[in-house]
N, C-alpha and C positions, 0 to 999 in steps of 0.2 A: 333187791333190784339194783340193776347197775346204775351209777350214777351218769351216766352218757346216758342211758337211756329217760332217767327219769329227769332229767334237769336241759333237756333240748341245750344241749349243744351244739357249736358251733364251729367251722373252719373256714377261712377262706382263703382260696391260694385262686388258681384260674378257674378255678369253678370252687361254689361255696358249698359247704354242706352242712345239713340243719340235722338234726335228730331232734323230731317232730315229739319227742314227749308220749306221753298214754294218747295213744289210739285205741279207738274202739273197735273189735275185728271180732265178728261171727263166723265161723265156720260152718259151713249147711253143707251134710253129704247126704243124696237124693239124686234120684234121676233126672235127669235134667228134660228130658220129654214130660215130666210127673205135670199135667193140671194143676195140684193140688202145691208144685213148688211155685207155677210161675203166679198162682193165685194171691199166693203167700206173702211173697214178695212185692205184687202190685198192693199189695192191704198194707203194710209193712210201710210207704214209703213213694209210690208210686213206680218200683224198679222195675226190671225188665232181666230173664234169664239171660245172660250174655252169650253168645256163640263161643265157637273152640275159642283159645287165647284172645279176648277179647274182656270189653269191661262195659257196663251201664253204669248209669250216671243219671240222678234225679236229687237237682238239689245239693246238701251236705252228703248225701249217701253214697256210694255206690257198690256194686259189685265186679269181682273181678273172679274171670273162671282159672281156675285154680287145677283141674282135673276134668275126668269126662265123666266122675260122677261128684263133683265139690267147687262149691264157689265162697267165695271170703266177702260175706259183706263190710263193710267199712262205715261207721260212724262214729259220735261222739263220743268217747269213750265214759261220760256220765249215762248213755243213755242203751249202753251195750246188754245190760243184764237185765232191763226190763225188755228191748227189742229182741233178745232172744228166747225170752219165754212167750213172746208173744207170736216170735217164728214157732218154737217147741209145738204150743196150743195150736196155730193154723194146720200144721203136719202132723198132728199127732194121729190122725188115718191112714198116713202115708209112711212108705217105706224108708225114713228118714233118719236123720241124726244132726244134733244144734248144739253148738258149744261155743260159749263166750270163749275166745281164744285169749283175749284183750290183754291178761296180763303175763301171757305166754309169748307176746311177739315184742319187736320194734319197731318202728317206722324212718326213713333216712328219704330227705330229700336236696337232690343236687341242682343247683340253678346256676345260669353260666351262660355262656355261647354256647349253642346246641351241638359243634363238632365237637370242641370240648368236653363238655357233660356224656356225650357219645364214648370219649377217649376213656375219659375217666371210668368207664365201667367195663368196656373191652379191656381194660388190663386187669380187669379182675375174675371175669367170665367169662366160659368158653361158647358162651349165647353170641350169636352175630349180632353187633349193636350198631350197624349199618342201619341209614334211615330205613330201606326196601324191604330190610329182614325184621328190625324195631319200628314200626311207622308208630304215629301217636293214636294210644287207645290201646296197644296190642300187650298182654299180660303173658311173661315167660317165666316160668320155676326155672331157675335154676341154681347155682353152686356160685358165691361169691370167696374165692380160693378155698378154703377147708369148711366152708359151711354153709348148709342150702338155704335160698333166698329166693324171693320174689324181685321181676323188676319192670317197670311198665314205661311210657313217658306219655305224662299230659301235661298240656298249655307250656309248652317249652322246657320241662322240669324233668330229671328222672326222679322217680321213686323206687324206695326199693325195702321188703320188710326182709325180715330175717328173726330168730329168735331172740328175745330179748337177753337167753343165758350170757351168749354171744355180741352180745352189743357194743361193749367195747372192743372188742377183737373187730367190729364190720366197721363202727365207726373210723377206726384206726386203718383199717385198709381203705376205707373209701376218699379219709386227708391227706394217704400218700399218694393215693391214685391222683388225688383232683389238686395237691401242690403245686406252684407255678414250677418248680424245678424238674418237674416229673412230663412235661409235656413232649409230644412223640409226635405232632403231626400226622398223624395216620387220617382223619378225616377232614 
């Protein structure tokens, strides 16, 4: 495991960035109309299946939709591999599929002035991170320069996962994006 990813690291230039350490991250592919998913879920934790790009929120949890047949739950990463066998069990009638991702990913979070923290990831995606296109709550896959990512923003923060092979290559991209020397006034 990389050491950026496993030891939450640190950068701070006009926006700070954390790599948040082990997250805990399910991955649930299923149809997202399934009963038996959004069942699953309220048992699971009290969530709720999120619409297109969008995320629920109950508590420490939450989900974030991922695809039009996959959503990423998100919790503590001590409590990922028994919440996922307990997703596994609730679906196991349904046309489903549950994998502890948790030690397959990263987690990065940028805090800052919001234009900023905005700057800092338009110069790394070709996602529009205009508030109208990014508003808070709204979940977009995409490519953070040469490697595909997640990136969302809540309570003023972005986050963003990406694989954890790659962690120090996102972490690195994301202290020169958010370096006070790097700043580009664009929002």
């Amino acid at each position: 495991m990389s050491d950026i990813a496993r030891d939450g690291a640190r950068a701070a230039g006009s926006v700070t960035v954390d790599s948040l350490g082990p997250q805990g991250m399910i991955s649930v592919r299923a149809k997202m109309d399934d009963p038996a998913l959004a069942s699953a879920l309220t048992e699971l934790g009290g969530l709720s299946v999120p619409g297109p790009l969008s995320m629920s929120r109950s508590g420490e949890m939450a989900v974030l939709w991922m695809g039009p047949d996959e959503v990423m739950v998100l919790c503590a990463y001590t409590a990922a591999q028994l919440l996922s066998e307990k997703l596994a069990a609730s679906l196991s009638g349904a046309h489903a599929l549950v994998a502890n991702v948790s030690d397959a990913r990263a987690m990065f979070r940028l805090t800052g002035p919001e234009n900023e923290v905005r700057e800092a990831l338009a110069k790394l995606t070709p996602a529009d991170c205009a508030p109208d296109a990014l508003p808070e709550g709204r979940v977009r896959r995409t490519r953070l320069a040469q490697v595909a990512g997640a990136i969302w923003i809540e309570e003023g923060a972005a986050n963003v996962i990406a694989f954890r092979s790659g962690a120090d290559y996102v972490f690195g991209l994301l202290k020169t994006a958010a370096a006070d020397s790097a700043k580009v006034g664009y929002f």
